[in-house]
N, C-alpha and C positions, 0 to 999 in steps of 0.2 A: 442096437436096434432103436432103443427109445432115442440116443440121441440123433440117430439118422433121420427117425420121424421130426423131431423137433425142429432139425437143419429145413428139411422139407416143407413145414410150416411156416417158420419164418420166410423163406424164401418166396414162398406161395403169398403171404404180407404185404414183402416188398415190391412185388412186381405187380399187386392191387393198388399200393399206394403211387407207384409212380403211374400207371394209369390213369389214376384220377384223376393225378395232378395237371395231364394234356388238359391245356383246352380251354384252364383256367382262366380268367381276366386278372392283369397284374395290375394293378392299381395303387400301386407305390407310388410312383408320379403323378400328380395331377395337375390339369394344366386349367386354369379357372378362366370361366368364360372369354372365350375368346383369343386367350393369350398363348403368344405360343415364344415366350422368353424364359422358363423353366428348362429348357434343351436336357436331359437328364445324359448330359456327359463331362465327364473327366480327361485331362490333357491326357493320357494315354492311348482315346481315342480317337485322337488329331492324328493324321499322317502324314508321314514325313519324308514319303517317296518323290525323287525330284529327278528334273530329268537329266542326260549324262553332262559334267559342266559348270554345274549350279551349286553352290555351297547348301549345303546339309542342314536343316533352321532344325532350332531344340523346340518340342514339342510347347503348343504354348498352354497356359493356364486358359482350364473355361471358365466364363463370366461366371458361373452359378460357383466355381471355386474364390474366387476373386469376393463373391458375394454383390453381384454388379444388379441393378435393380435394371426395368425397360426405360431408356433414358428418352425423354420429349421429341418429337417431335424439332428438328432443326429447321430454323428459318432460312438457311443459307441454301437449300438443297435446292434444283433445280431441276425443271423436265429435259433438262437437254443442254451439252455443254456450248459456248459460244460457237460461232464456225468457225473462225478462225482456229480452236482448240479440238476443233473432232476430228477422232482418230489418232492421234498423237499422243504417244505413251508416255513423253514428260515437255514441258514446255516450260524454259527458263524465265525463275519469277527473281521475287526479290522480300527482304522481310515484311517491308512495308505492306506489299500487296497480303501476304499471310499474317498478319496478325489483327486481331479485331480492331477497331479505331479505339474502343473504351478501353480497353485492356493494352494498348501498345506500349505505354510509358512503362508499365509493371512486369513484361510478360519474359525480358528479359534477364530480370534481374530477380525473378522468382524463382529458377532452378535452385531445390535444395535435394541432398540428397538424406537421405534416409532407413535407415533397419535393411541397406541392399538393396532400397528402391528409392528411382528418382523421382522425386513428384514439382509439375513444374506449375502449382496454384497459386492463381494471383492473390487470393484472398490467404495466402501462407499457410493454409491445413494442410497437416502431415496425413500423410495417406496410410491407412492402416484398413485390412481386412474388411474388419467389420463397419466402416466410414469412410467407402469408396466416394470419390470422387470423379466429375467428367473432365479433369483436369490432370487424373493423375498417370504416372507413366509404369510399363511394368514393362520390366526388362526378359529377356531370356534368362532364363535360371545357369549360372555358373560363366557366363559369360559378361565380356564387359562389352556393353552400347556406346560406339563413335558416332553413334549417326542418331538424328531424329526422325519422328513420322509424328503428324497432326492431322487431326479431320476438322473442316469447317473454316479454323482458327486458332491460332497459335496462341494460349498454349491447351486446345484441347483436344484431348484423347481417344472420347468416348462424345458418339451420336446416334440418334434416330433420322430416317427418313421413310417415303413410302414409297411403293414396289415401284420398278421402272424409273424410280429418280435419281438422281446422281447428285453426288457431295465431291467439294473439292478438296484434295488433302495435299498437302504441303511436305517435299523433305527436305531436309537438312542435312547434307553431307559435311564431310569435314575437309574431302580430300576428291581430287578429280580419279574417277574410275568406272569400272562397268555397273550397271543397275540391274540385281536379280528382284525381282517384285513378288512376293508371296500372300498367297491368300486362301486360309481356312474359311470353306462353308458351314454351314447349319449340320450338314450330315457328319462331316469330318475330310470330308477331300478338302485334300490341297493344290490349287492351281498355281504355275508358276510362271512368270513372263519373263524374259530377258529383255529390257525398256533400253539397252545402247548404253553409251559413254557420257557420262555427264561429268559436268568442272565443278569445283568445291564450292559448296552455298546453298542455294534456295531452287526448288526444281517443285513444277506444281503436276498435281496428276488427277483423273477424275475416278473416283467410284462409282462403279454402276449398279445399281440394289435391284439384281435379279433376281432375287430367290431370298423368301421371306425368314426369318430368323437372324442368328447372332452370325456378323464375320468379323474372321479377326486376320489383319494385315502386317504386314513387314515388310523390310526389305534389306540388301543387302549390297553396298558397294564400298569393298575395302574392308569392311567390319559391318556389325550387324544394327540394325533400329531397335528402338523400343515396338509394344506392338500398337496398335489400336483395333479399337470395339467399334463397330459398329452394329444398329439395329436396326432391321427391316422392314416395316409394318405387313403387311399383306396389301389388297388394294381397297378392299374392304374398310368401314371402318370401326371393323369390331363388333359391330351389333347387326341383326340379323334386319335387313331391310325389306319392302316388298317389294319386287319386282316384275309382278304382271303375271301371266298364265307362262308356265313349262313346259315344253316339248321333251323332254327326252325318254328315252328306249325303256318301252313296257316291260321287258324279258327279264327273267329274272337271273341274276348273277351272283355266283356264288364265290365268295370271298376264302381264300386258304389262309387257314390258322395261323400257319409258321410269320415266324416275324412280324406281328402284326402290331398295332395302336387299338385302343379301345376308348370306341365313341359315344357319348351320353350324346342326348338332346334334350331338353325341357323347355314345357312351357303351361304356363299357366291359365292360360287362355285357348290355345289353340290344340285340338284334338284329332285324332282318325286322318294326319297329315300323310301323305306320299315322301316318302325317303330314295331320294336319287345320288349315287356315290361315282362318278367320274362321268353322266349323261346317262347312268342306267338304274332301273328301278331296282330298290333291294327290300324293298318290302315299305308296309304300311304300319303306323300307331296304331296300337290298340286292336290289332289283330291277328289270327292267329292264336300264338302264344302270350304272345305282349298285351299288358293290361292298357285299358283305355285311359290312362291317366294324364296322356301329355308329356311322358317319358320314353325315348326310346334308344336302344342300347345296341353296338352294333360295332365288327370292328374293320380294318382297314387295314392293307396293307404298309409295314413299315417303313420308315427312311423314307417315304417318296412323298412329292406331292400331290394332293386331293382338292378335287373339287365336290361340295355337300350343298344339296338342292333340297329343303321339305318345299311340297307343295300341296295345296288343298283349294279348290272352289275359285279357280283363275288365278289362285295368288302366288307366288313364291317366293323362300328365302336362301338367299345362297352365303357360303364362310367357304373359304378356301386357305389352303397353308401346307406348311410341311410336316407332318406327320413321326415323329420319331417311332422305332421298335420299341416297344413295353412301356409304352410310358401312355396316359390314361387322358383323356381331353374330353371338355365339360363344356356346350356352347345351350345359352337359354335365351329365349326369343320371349 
């Protein structure tokens, strides 16, 4: 009897405590103003679903594993690739054209290989974990790479550009065959194109930075590439700007818990602002329950992209980006 009660209490416990626990804010991750290069995922979350055809890629390493910081801003990027290059999924280059004019004498004769990994640095730093490099190369885990991949210039790996711009990247085959082109998003999808029959050498291709965060590329003809990083800015840049009086939807909209991001705001000056999350109102600072302080807390749904409006007294400021599940983002005005 007593231990039947006891079972009964404890149970009565556990099903208080997991109650509680809905609803919480995860704040394990955080993403400091503005930035949304934290991505809180591991290669397990990359997919590797491909369509019937297409060789199988091994999940790749995330930047945050690699330990990869948000790399500058590239000067090479462009709003739009030549005409004669648009729409054409590879177009036959040559070394000369893919390597920087500073770096060509060196860029060749820099492949070393290293601990499993090739690093092709003109300046000869060994690429180690914790002393990533935009030059360095990271292969498929248990697999050997015949083949190169570059973004910008040869021999770099790793870039930034901003949303809607395009970078040009460079491959290097070793051997004439078909071209599978693979590309991890921000979320974890993976898109795959088949680019045709390409002859052994230099074949140039453009990246398009649709969608803000970390992608990572490969490709596959005959044997597999190394990968590359690149990084997406938002279109924004980064800081909250003012852009004039807001129009959007009075109603009020109610956000579902599940899967969601959790969104601070602050600011130090500005109070009792209007909060708009995709064109609709979702409440006001400092009222309510929310203390007047210039703070306000709020969350979003996960994995997707968000557009975020405060507005007060004709003014507004707009940040937009992609949103991870459970992971926690901090933007101050």
């Amino acid at each position: 009897m007593i231990k039947t009660a006891f079972l009964a209490v404890m149970s009565l416990f556990l099903l208080i405590t997991a109650i509680s626990a809905q609803g919480q804010q995860n704040f394990g991750q955080t993403y400091m103003d503005s930035q949304y290069s934290n991505e809180a995922f591991s290669s397990d979350q990359y997919s590797s679903t491909v369509p019937s055809g297409a060789p199988v890629p091994v999940q790749p390493n995330s930047p945050q594993e690699l330990g990869l910081s948000t790399p500058t801003l590239d000067s090479s990027y462009a709003q739009s690739p030549p005409t004669a290059e648009t729409g054409r999924g590879m177009i036959a280059s040559g070394a000369a054209y893919a390597a920087d004019l500073a770096n060509a004498d060196n860029a060749a004769s820099s492949m070393q290989f290293a601990g499993g990994q090739y690093t092709g640095e003109v300046k000869n730093t060994q690429y180690s974990a914790g002393n990533p490099t935009q030059s360095m190369m990271v292969l498929p885990q248990g697999v050997v790479a015949t083949n190169k991949l570059y973004v910008s210039y040869v021999p770099q790996t790793i870039a930034g550009c901003l949303l809607s711009s395009w970078l040009p990247m460079w491959l290097q085959t070793t051997s004439s065959g078909p071209v599978w082109f693979y590309e991890w998003y921000p979320s974890g999808r993976l898109s795959v194109n088949y680019l045709g029959i390409a002859s052994g050498g230099w074949q140039k291709k453009w990246f398009n930075a649709d969608t803000p965060g970390w992608h990572i590329l490969q490709y596959n003809s005959r044997g597999w590439s190394n990968y590359i990083y690149i990084y997406v800015y938002p279109a924004s840049s980064g800081r909250w700007t003012d852009q004039g009086p807001y129009t959007g939807s009075t109603s009020m909209t109610a956000t579902s818990y599940s899967g969601t991001s959790t969104v601070t705001l602050r600011s130090s000056w500005l109070m009792g602002y209007d909060v708009y999350l995709d064109g609709n109102y979702i409440g006001t600072e400092g009222k309510v329950s929310d203390i007047l302080d210039g703070v306000y807390n709020f969350r979003v749904p996960g994995d997707m992209w968000h557009n975020i409006v405060i507005s007060k007294n004709g003014q507004s400021y707009e940040e937009t980006g992609t949103f991870v599940s459970g992971a926690a983002y901090r933007f101050t005005l």
